[in-house]
C-alpha positions as CSV (number, residue, x, y, z in Angstrom):
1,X,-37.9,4.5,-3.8
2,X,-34.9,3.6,-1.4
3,X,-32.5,1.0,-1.7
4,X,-31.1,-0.2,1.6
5,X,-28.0,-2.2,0.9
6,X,-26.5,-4.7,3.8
7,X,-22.9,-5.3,4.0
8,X,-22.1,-7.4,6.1
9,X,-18.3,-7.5,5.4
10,X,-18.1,-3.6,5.9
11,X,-17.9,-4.0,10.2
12,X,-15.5,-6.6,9.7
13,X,-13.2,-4.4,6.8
14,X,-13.8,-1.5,9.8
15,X,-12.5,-3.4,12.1
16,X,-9.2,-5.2,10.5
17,X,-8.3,-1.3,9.8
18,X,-8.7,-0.1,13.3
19,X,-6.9,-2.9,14.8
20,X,-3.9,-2.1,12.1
21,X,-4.0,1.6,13.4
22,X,-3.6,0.2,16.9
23,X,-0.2,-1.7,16.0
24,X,1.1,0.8,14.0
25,X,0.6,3.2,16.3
26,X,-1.7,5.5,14.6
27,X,-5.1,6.4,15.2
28,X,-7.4,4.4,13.0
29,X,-8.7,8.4,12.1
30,X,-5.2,8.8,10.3
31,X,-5.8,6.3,7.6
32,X,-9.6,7.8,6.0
33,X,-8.5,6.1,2.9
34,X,-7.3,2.6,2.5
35,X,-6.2,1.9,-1.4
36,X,-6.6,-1.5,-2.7
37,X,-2.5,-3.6,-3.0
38,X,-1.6,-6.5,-4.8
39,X,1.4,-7.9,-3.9
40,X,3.3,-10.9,-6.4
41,X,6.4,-11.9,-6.8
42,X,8.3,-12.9,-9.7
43,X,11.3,-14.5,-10.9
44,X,13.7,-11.1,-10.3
45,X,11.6,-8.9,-8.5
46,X,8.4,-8.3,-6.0
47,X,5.9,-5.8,-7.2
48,X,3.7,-4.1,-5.3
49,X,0.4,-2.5,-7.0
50,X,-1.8,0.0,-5.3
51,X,-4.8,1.7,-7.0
52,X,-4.9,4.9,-6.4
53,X,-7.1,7.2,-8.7
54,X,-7.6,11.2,-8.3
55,X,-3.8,11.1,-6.4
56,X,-1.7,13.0,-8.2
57,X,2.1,11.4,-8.5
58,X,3.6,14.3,-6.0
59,X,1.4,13.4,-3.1
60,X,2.8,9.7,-2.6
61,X,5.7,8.8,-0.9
62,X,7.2,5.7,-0.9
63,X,10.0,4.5,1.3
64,X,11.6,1.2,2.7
65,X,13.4,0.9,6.1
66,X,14.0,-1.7,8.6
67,X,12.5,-3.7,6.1
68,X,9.7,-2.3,5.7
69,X,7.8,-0.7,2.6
70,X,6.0,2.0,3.5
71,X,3.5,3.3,1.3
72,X,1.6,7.2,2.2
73,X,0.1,10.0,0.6
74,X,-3.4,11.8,0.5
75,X,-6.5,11.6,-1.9
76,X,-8.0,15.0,-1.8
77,X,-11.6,15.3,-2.2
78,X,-13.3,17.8,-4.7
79,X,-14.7,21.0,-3.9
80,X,-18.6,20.8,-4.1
81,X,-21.1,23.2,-4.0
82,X,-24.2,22.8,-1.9
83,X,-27.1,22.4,-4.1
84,X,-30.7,21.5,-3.4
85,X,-32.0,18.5,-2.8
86,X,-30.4,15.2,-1.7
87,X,-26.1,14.5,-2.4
88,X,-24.8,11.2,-2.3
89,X,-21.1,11.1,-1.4
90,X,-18.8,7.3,-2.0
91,X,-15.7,8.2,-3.2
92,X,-13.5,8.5,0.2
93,X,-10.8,11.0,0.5
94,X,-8.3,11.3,3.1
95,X,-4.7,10.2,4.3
96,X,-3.8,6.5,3.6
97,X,-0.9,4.7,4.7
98,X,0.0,0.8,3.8
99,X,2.8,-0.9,5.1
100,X,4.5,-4.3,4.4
101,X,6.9,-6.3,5.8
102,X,10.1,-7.2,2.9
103,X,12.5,-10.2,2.7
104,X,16.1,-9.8,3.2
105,X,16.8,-10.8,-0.3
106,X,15.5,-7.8,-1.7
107,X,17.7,-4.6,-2.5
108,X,16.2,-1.5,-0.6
109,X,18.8,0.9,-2.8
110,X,17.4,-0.8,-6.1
111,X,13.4,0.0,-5.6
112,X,11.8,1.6,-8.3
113,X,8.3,3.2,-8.5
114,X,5.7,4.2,-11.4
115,X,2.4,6.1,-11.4
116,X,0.4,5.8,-14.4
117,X,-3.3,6.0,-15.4
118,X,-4.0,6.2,-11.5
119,X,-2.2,2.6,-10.5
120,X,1.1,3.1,-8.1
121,X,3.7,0.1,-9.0
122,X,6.3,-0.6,-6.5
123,X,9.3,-2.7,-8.5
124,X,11.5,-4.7,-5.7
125,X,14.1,-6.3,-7.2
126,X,15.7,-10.0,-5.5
127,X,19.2,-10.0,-4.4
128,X,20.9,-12.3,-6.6
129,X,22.0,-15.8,-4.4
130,X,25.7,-16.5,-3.6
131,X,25.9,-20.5,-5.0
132,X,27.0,-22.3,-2.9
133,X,31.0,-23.1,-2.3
134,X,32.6,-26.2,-0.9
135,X,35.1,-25.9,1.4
136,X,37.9,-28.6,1.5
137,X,38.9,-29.9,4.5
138,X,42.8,-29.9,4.8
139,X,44.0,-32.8,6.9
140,X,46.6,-31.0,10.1
Protein backbone atom coordinates (compact mmCIF):
# COMPACT_ATOMS: atom_id res chain seq x y z
CA UNK A 1 0.00 0.00 0.00
CA UNK A 2 1.05 3.67 -0.67
CA UNK A 3 0.69 6.65 1.34
CA UNK A 4 0.43 9.83 -0.52
CA UNK A 5 1.11 12.68 1.87
CA UNK A 6 -0.06 16.48 0.77
CA UNK A 7 1.81 19.35 2.07
CA UNK A 8 0.58 22.05 1.28
CA UNK A 9 3.11 24.34 3.19
CA UNK A 10 6.12 22.65 1.38
CA UNK A 11 5.55 25.16 -2.10
CA UNK A 12 5.22 27.90 0.12
CA UNK A 13 8.62 26.83 2.47
CA UNK A 14 10.14 26.42 -1.37
CA UNK A 15 9.40 29.42 -2.21
CA UNK A 16 10.38 31.83 0.95
CA UNK A 17 13.93 30.01 0.44
CA UNK A 18 14.30 30.79 -3.20
CA UNK A 19 13.18 34.33 -2.85
CA UNK A 20 16.01 34.61 0.21
CA UNK A 21 18.62 33.19 -2.34
CA UNK A 22 17.61 35.93 -4.75
CA UNK A 23 18.40 38.81 -2.10
CA UNK A 24 21.34 37.36 -0.84
CA UNK A 25 22.60 36.86 -3.99
CA UNK A 26 22.95 33.22 -4.11
CA UNK A 27 21.39 30.68 -6.15
CA UNK A 28 18.52 29.13 -4.27
CA UNK A 29 20.74 25.71 -5.45
CA UNK A 30 23.50 26.99 -2.88
CA UNK A 31 21.45 26.48 0.15
CA UNK A 32 20.26 22.33 -0.28
CA UNK A 33 19.89 22.42 3.42
CA UNK A 34 18.08 24.90 5.55
CA UNK A 35 18.57 24.10 9.49
CA UNK A 36 15.89 24.95 11.83
CA UNK A 37 17.04 28.69 14.20
CA UNK A 38 15.59 30.05 17.18
CA UNK A 39 16.40 33.23 17.94
CA UNK A 40 15.69 34.90 21.86
CA UNK A 41 16.96 37.38 23.65
CA UNK A 42 17.73 37.69 27.20
CA UNK A 43 18.59 40.03 29.81
CA UNK A 44 22.62 40.10 28.81
CA UNK A 45 22.76 38.43 25.74
CA UNK A 46 20.92 37.17 22.29
CA UNK A 47 21.26 33.55 21.47
CA UNK A 48 20.92 32.03 18.48
CA UNK A 49 20.12 28.11 18.25
CA UNK A 50 20.43 26.12 15.09
CA UNK A 51 19.85 22.35 14.87
CA UNK A 52 22.17 20.86 13.10
CA UNK A 53 22.56 16.95 13.43
CA UNK A 54 25.21 14.68 11.37
CA UNK A 55 27.52 18.19 11.09
CA UNK A 56 30.47 17.73 12.62
CA UNK A 57 31.79 21.09 14.74
CA UNK A 58 34.74 21.73 11.95
CA UNK A 59 32.35 22.22 9.10
CA UNK A 60 30.43 25.34 10.58
CA UNK A 61 31.52 28.65 10.40
CA UNK A 62 30.24 31.42 12.06
CA UNK A 63 30.94 35.02 11.56
CA UNK A 64 29.43 38.61 12.23
CA UNK A 65 30.10 41.70 9.99
CA UNK A 66 28.38 44.72 8.98
CA UNK A 67 26.02 43.54 11.43
CA UNK A 68 25.29 40.68 10.28
CA UNK A 69 25.54 36.98 11.69
CA UNK A 70 26.33 34.76 9.29
CA UNK A 71 25.85 31.24 9.90
CA UNK A 72 27.39 28.33 7.01
CA UNK A 73 28.64 24.99 6.75
CA UNK A 74 27.73 21.59 4.99
CA UNK A 75 25.80 18.40 6.13
CA UNK A 76 27.33 15.62 4.26
CA UNK A 77 25.16 12.84 3.24
CA UNK A 78 26.15 9.09 3.91
CA UNK A 79 27.55 6.80 1.49
CA UNK A 80 24.90 4.13 0.47
CA UNK A 81 25.05 1.26 -1.38
CA UNK A 82 22.56 0.42 -4.05
CA UNK A 83 20.48 -2.47 -3.01
CA UNK A 84 17.44 -4.02 -4.44
CA UNK A 85 14.23 -3.02 -4.24
CA UNK A 86 12.77 0.38 -3.44
CA UNK A 87 15.07 3.31 -1.12
CA UNK A 88 13.46 6.01 0.49
CA UNK A 89 15.76 9.05 1.06
CA UNK A 90 14.44 12.35 3.75
CA UNK A 91 17.30 13.34 5.48
CA UNK A 92 18.66 16.37 3.17
CA UNK A 93 22.29 16.95 2.86
CA UNK A 94 23.93 19.81 1.32
CA UNK A 95 25.37 23.46 1.94
CA UNK A 96 23.29 25.74 4.22
CA UNK A 97 23.72 29.22 4.98
CA UNK A 98 21.47 31.48 7.53
CA UNK A 99 21.87 34.95 7.96
CA UNK A 100 20.50 37.61 10.51
CA UNK A 101 20.45 41.01 10.84
CA UNK A 102 22.12 42.18 14.78
CA UNK A 103 21.46 45.29 16.80
CA UNK A 104 24.02 47.80 17.43
CA UNK A 105 24.08 47.05 21.12
CA UNK A 106 25.56 43.84 20.69
CA UNK A 107 29.47 43.23 20.91
CA UNK A 108 30.63 41.48 17.59
CA UNK A 109 34.39 40.81 19.42
CA UNK A 110 32.50 39.18 22.43
CA UNK A 111 30.34 36.27 20.40
CA UNK A 112 30.73 32.98 21.58
CA UNK A 113 29.70 29.68 19.93
CA UNK A 114 28.99 25.87 21.17
CA UNK A 115 28.21 22.67 19.37
CA UNK A 116 26.89 19.94 21.44
CA UNK A 117 24.68 16.80 21.00
CA UNK A 118 24.13 18.17 17.30
CA UNK A 119 22.44 21.84 18.41
CA UNK A 120 24.86 25.04 17.30
CA UNK A 121 24.34 27.99 20.02
CA UNK A 122 25.39 31.37 19.00
CA UNK A 123 25.85 33.52 22.53
CA UNK A 124 25.62 37.43 21.66
CA UNK A 125 26.22 39.40 24.41
CA UNK A 126 24.39 43.31 24.89
CA UNK A 127 26.55 46.18 25.11
CA UNK A 128 26.16 47.42 28.43
CA UNK A 129 24.12 51.18 28.29
CA UNK A 130 25.92 54.47 29.09
CA UNK A 131 23.21 56.08 31.89
CA UNK A 132 22.36 58.85 31.11
CA UNK A 133 24.28 62.28 32.25
CA UNK A 134 22.87 65.75 32.78
CA UNK A 135 24.57 68.42 31.54
CA UNK A 136 24.39 71.79 33.40
CA UNK A 137 23.83 74.68 31.66
CA UNK A 138 26.37 77.46 32.71
CA UNK A 139 24.87 80.92 32.40
CA UNK A 140 27.61 83.33 29.86
Amino acid sequence: MSIARQEPWSLLSRINRDFDGFLSGQPAAAAAYIPAVDVREEAERFVVEADLPGVTPDAIEVTAEKGVLTLRGERKAATREAAAGYERIERVAGRFTRRFALPDNVQTDAIRARFNHGVLEVSIPKQLQAAPTRVTVEAA
